[in-house]
C-alpha positions as a Python dict, from the first residue, in 0.01 Angstrom:
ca = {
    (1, 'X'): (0, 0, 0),
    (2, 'X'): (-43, 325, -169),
    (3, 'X'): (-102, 313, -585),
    (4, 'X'): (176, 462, -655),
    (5, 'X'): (487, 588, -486),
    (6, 'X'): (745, 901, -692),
    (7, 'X'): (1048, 873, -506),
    (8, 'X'): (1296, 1122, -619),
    (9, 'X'): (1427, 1528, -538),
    (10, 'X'): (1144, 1725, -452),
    (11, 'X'): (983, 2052, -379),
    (12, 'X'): (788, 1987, -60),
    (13, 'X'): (634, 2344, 47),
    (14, 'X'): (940, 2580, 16),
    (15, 'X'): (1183, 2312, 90),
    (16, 'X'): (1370, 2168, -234),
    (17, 'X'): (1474, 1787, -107),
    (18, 'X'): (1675, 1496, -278),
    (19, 'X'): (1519, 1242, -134),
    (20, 'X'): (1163, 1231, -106),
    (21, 'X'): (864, 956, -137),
    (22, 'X'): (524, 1127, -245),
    (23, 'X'): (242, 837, -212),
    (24, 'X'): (-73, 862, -436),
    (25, 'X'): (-389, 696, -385),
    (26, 'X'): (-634, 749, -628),
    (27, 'X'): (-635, 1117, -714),
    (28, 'X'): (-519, 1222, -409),
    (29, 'X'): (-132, 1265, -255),
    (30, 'X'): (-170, 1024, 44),
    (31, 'X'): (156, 1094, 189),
    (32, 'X'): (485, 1324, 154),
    (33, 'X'): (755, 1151, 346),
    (34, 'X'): (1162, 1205, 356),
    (35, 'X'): (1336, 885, 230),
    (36, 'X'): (1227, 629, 9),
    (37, 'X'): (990, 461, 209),
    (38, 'X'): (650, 262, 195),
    (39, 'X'): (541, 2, -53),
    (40, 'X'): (348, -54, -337),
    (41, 'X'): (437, 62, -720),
    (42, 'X'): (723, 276, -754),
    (43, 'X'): (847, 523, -974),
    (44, 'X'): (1278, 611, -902),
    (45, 'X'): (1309, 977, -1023),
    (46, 'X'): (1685, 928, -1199),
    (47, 'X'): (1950, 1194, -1124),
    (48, 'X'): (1832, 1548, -1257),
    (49, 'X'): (1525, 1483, -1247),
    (50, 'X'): (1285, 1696, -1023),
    (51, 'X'): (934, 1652, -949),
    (52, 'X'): (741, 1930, -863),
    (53, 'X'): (336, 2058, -862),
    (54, 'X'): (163, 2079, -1166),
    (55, 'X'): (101, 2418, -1305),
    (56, 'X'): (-230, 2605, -1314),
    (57, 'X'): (-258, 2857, -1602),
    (58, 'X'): (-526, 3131, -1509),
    (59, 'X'): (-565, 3314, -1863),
    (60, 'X'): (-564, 3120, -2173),
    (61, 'X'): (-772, 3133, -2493),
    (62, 'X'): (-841, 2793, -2648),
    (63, 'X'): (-1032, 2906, -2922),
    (64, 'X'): (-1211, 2632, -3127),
    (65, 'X'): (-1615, 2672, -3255),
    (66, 'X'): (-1556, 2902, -3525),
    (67, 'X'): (-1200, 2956, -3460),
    (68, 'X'): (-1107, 2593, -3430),
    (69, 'X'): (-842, 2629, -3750),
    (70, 'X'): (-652, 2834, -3520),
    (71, 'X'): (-686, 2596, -3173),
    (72, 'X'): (-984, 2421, -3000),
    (73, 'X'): (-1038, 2264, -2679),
    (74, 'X'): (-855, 1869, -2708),
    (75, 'X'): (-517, 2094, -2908),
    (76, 'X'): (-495, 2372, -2652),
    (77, 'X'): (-569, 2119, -2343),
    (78, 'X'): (-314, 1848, -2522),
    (79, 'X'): (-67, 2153, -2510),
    (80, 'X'): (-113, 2270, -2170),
    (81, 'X'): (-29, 1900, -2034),
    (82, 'X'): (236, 1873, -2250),
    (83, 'X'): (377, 2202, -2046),
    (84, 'X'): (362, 2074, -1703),
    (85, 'X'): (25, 2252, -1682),
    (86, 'X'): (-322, 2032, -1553),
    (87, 'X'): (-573, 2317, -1461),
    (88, 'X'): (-627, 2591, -1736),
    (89, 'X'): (-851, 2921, -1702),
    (90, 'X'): (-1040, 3002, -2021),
    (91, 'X'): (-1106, 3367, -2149),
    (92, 'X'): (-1405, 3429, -2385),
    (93, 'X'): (-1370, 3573, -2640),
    (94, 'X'): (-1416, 3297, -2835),
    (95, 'X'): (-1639, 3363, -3153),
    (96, 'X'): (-1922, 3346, -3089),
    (97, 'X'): (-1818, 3482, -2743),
    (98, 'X'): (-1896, 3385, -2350),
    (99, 'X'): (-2131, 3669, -2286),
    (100, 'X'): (-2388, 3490, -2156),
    (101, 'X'): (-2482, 3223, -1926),
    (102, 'X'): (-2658, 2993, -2208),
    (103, 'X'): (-2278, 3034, -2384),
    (104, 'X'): (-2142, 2943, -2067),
    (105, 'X'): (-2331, 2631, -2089),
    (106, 'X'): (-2237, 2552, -2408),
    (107, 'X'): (-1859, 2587, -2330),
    (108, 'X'): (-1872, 2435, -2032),
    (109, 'X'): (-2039, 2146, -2174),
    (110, 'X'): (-1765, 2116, -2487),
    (111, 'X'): (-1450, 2143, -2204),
    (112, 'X'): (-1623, 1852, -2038),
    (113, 'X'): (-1652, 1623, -2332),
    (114, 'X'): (-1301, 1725, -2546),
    (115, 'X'): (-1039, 1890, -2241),
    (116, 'X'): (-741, 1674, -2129),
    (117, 'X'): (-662, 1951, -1875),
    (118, 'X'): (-921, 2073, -1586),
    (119, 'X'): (-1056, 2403, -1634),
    (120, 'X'): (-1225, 2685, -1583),
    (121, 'X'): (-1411, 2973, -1774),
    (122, 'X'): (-1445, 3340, -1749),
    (123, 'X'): (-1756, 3511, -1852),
    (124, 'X'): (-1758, 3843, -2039),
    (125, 'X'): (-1891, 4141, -1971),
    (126, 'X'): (-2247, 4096, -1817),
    (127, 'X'): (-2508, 4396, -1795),
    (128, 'X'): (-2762, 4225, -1577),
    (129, 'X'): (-2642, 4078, -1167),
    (130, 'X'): (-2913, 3821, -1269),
    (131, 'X'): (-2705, 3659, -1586),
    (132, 'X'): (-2393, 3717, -1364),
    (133, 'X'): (-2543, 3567, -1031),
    (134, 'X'): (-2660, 3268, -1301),
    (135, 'X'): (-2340, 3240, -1454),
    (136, 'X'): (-2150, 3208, -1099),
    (137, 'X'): (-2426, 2948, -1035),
    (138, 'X'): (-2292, 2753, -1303),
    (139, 'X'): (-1904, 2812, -1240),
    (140, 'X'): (-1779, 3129, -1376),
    (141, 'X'): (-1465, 3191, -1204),
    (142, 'X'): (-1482, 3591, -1326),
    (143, 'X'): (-1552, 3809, -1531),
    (144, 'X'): (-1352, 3975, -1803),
    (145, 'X'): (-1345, 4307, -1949),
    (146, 'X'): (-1147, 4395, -2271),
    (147, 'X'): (-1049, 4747, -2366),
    (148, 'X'): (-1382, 4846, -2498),
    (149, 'X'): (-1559, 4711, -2172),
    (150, 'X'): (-1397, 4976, -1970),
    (151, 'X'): (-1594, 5278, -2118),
    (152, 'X'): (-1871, 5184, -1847),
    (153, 'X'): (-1613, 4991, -1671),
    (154, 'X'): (-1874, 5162, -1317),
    (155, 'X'): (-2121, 4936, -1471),
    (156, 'X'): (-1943, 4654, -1419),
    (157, 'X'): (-1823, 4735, -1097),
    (158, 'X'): (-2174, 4735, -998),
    (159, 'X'): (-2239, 4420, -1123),
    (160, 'X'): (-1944, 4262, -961),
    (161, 'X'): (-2041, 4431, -610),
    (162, 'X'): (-2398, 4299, -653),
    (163, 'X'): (-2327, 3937, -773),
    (164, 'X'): (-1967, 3899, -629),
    (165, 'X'): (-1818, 3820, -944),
    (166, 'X'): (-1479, 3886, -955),
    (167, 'X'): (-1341, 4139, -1251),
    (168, 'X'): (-1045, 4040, -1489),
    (169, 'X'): (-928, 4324, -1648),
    (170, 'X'): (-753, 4369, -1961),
    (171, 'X'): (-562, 4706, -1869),
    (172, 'X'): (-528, 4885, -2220),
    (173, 'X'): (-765, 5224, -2353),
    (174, 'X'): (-875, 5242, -2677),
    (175, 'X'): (-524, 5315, -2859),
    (176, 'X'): (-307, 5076, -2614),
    (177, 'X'): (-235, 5311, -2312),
    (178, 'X'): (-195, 5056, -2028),
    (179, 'X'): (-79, 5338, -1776),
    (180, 'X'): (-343, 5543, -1797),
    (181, 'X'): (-615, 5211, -1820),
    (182, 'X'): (-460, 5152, -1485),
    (183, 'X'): (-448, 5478, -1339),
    (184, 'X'): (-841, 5480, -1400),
    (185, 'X'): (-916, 5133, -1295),
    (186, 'X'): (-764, 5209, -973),
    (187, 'X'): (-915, 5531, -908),
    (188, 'X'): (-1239, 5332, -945),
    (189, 'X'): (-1198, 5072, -696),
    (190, 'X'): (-1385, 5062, -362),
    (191, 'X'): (-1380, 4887, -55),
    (192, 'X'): (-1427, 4499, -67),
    (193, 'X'): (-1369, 4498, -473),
    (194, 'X'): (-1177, 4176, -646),
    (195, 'X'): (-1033, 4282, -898),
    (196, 'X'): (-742, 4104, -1118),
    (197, 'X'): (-530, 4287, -1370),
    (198, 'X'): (-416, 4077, -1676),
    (199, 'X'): (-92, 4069, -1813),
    (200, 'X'): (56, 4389, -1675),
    (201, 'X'): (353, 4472, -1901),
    (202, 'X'): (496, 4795, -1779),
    (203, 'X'): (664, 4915, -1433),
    (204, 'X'): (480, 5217, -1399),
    (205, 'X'): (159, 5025, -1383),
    (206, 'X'): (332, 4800, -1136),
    (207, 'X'): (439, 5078, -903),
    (208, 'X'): (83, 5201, -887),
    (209, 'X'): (-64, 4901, -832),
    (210, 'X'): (216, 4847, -539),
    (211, 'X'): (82, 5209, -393),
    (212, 'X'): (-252, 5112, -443),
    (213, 'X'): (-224, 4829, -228),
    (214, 'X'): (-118, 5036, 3),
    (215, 'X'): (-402, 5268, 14),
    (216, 'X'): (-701, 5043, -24),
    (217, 'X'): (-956, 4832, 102),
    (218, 'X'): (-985, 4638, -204),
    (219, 'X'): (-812, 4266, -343),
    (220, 'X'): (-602, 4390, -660),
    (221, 'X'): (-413, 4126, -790),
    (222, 'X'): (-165, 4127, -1065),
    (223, 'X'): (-63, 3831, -1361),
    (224, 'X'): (241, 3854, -1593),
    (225, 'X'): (315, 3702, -1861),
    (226, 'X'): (627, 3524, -1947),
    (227, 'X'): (709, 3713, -2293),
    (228, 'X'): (678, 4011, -2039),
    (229, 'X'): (918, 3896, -1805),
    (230, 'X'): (1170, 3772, -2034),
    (231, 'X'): (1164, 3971, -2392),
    (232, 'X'): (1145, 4342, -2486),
    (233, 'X'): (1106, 4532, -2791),
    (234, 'X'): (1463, 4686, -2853),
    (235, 'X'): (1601, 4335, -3007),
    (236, 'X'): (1335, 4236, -3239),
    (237, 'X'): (1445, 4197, -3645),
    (238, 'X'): (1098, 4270, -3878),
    (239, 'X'): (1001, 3884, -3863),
    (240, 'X'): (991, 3846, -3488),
    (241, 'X'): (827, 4195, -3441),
    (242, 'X'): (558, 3959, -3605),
    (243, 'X'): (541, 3676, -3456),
    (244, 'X'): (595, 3855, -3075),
    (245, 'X'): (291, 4097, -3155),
    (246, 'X'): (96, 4097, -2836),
    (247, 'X'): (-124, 4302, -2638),
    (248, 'X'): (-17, 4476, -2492),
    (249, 'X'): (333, 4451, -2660),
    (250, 'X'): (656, 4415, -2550),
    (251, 'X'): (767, 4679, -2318),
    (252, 'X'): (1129, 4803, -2255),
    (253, 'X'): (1386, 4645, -2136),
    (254, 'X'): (1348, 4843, -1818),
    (255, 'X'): (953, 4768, -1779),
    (256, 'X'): (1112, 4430, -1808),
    (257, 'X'): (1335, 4358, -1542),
    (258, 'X'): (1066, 4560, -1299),
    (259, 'X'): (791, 4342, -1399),
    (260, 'X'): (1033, 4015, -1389),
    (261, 'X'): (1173, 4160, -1060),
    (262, 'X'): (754, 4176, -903),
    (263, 'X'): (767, 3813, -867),
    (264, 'X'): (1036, 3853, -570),
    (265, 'X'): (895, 4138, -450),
    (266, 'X'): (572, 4026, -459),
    (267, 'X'): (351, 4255, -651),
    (268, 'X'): (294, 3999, -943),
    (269, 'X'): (68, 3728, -763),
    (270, 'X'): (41, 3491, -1067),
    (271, 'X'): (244, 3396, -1362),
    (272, 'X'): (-22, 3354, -1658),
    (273, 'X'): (73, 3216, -2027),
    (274, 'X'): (-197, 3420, -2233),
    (275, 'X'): (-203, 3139, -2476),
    (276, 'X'): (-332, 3286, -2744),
    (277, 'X'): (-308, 3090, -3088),
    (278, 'X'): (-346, 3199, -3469),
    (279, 'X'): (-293, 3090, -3809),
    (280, 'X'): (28, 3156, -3922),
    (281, 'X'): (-74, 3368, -4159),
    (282, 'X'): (-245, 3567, -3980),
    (283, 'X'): (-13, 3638, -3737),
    (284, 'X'): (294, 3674, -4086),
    (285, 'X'): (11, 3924, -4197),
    (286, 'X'): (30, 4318, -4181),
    (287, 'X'): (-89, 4401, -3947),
    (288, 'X'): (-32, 4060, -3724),
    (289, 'X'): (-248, 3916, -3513),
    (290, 'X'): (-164, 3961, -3137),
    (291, 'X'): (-56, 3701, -2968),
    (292, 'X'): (108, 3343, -2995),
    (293, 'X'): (138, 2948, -2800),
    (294, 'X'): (231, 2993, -2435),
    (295, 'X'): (90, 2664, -2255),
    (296, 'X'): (397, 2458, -2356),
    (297, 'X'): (678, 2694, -2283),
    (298, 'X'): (597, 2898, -2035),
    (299, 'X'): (674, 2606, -1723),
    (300, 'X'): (1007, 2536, -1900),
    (301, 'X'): (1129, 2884, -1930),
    (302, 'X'): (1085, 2985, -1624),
    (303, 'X'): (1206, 2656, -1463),
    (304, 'X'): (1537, 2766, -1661),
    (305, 'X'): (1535, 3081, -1487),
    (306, 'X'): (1566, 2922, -1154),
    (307, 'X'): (1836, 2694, -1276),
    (308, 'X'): (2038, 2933, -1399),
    (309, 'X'): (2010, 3194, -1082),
    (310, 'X'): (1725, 3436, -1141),
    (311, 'X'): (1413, 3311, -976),
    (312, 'X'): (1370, 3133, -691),
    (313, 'X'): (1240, 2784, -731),
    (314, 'X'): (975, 2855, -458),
    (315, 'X'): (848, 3179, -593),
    (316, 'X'): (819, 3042, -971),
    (317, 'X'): (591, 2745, -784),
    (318, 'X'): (381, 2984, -559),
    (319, 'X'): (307, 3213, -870),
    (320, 'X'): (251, 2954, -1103),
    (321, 'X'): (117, 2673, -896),
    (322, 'X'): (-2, 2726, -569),
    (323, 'X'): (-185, 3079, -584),
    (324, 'X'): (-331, 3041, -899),
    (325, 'X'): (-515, 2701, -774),
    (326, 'X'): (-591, 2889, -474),
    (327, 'X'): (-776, 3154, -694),
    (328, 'X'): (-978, 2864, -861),
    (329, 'X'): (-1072, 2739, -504),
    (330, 'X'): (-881, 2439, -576),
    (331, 'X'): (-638, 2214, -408),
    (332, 'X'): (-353, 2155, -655),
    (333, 'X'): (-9, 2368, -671),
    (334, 'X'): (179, 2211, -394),
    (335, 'X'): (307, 1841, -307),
    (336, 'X'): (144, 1795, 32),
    (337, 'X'): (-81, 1543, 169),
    (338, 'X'): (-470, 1560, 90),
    (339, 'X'): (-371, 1774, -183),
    (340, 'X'): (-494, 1623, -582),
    (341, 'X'): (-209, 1426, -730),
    (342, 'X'): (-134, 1737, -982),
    (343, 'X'): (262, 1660, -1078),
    (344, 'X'): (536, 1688, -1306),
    (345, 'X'): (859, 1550, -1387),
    (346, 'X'): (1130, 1731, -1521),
    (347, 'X'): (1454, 1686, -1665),
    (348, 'X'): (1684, 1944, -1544),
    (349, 'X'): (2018, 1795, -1697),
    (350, 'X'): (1952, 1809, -2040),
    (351, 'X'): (2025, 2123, -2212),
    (352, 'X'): (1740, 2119, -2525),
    (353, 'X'): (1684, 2390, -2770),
    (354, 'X'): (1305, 2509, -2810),
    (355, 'X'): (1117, 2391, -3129),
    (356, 'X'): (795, 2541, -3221),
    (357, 'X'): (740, 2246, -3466),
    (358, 'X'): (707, 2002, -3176),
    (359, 'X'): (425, 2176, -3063),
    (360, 'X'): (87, 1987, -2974),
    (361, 'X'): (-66, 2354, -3028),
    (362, 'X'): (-252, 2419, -3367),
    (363, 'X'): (17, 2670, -3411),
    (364, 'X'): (361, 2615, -3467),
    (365, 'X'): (549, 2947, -3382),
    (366, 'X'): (676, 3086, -3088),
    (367, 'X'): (878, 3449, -2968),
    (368, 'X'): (1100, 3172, -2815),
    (369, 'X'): (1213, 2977, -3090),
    (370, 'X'): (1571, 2863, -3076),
    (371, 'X'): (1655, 2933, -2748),
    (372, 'X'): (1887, 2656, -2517),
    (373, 'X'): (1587, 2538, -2207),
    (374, 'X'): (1756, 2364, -1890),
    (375, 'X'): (1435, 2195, -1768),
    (376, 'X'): (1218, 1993, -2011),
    (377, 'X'): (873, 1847, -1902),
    (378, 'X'): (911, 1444, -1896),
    (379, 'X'): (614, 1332, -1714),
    (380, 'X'): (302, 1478, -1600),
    (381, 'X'): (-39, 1354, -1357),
    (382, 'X'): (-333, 1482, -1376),
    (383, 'X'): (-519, 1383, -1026),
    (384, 'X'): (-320, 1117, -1006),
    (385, 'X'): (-290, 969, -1360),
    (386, 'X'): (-26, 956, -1617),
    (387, 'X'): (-143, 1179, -1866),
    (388, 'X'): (169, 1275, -2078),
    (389, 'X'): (526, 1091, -2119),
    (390, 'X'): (689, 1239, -2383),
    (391, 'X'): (374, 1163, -2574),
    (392, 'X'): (10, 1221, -2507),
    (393, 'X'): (-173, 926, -2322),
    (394, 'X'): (-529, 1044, -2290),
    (395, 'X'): (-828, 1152, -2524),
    (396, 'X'): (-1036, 1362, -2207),
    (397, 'X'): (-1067, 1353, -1852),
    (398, 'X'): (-1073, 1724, -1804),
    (399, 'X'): (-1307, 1811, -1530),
    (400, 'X'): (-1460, 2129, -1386),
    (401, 'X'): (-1251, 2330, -1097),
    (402, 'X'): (-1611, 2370, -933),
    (403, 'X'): (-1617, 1991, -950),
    (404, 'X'): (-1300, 1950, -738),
    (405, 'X'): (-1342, 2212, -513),
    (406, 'X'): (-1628, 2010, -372),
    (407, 'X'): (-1471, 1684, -374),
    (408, 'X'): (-1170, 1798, -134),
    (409, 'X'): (-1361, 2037, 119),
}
């Protein structure tokens, strides 16, 4: 008799199926059968609603130490459950920032007591293999360079190549050319590098990534973000030109559809939030602070774009679930047997208007505000327990990726 049995329509692999019974034991899927079969507690999915793999989010900024009026660890974590998401990847730069394997430590040690979601942590930039090779031993899953970084961006290289940490790359030169940041990053790359561009926002830097692939020997992967894929610059009235400042910022409406269009074509491998909170008044300030809440939204809106004809169902789950767990080494993303009990439930009947004010974020604002969502986020298990229903049922839990990775190989 399993634990618990969600009988309901499902995504099992690429198949989308209205009758299936997903058994859970413990923190594990136990079984994916057709039907409604087995015994033990069960759970009857009601018409429209659609259970599918939990999300993993590969670039978000939590914040919290001495940015903890803007988000910290429990808000941002509470947030990312509450959007269908159970494994989060941190970036640091936090202040004080991750640029060291003592602060590495520390962080890791402050996700395990406060996170709701599992996690992850990138490093920043690291001069010495020995503090990289250290902070790999303790479960870096990259390393991250910002815009300033890429001035000896060779250094790093040779870091990575000597540890075998893997580079995240935040794509921009000093004064915001992305093209150009891209067009050198690639011209740097060797043989047997990992390297993973962030948030890539235009389609010329897509199309040379796509030849790039082409050309070398190297692992170049590419995230986008949803404000990317769905908003551009030529509609925006003075107040949301504020509250939609990003780096890099919106794009046209062209660089939009191309980068919205990799995800069928395949050159964008993962669909990342970029969470990336402030005070409101710093991002109503002049000039505003870059970036905005993403963990709650970013599942919903692009479950909308599926329902209404403009993603496939099993290319939003691949990019958003499956490949980015796959990155961490883990094995979420996908309902299939052996596989941690990482689900959601969502309503996709209900047509609900989006309300920064709901928020479980620290901040309250979003590019996004007002508009009409098909799919909203009902119920959500993290490894097998009911973490969110409409509320927030858990204080912690949160555990290292490193963690399960070992439990499941």
């Amino acid at each position: 008799m399993a634990d618990l049995r969600i009988v309901g329509r499902a995504l099992v692999g690429d198949r989308l199926l209205d009758e299936v019974t997903v058994e859970v034991d413990g923190d594990l899927i136990s079984s994916v059968s057709v039907g409604d079969v087995g015994s033990g507690p069960r759970l009857l999915l009601s018409r429209g609603q659609l259970l599918l793999p939990s999300a993993t989010d590969i670039h978000v900024h939590l914040r919290d130490w001495e940015q903890a009026y803007k988000e910290d660890v429990f808000t941002g974590t509470s947030a990312a459950v509450a959007g269908g998401v159970t494994t989060v990847a941190e970036m640091p730069n936090t202040l004080p920032p991750i640029k060291s394997p003592s602060a590495l430590k520390e962080r890791l040690e402050l996700l395990a007591a406060r996170a709701i979601a599992d996690y992850a942590v990138h490093v920043g930039a690291l001069d010495s293999v020995k503090d990289a090779v250290e902070a790999l031993e303790l479960g870096a899953c990259g390393m991250k360079l910002y815009p300033a970084d890429l001035e000896r961006l060779e250094d790093y290289l040779r870091v990575s190549r000597q540890s075998g940490m893997r580079l995240v790359v935040h794509a921009e030169l000093r004064g915001g050319d992305e093209q150009e940041a891209v067009r050198m990053i690639l011209s740097r790359i060797a043989a047997g590098d990992d390297v993973r561009l962030a948030h890539v926002s235009m389609a010329e830097s897509l199309r040379m990534v796509e030849l790039a692939r082409g050309e070398l020997a190297a692992r170049i992967t590419v995230e986008a973000a949803p404000h990317h894929m769905l908003l551009s610059r030529e509609a925006l009235d003075e107040e949301s030109k504020k509250i939609s400042a990003v780096r890099p910022p919106l794009a046209s409406e062209a660089d939009r559809r191309y980068i919205f269009s990799g995800l069928d074509g395949c050159s964008v491998d993962f669909i990342a939030s970029d969470h990336a909170p402030h005070a409101l008044d710093e991002k109503m300030s002049d000039p505003p602070a870059p970036g905005f809440p993403g963990l709650e939204v970013t599942y919903p809106l692009m479950l909308t774009e599926w329902l209404e004809g403009r993603l496939g169902i099993s290319t939003l789950v691949k990019k958003f679930c499956r490949a980015p767990a796959e990155y961490l080494g883990i094995r979420k993303g996908e309902i299939r047997k052996g596989f941690y009990a990482d689900l959601v439930v969502f309503d996709t009947k209900t047509i609900w208007r989006l309300s920064a004010k709901d928020f479980l974020s620290k901040a309250k604002y979003t590019p996004f505000e007002g508009r009409m969502l098909s799919a909203k986020v009902v119920s959500v298990f993290r490894r097998g327990e009911l973490v969110y229903d409409g509320e927030l049922l858990v204080k912690g839990g949160g555990v290292h990726v490193r963690e399960l990775g070992q439990k499941t190989r």
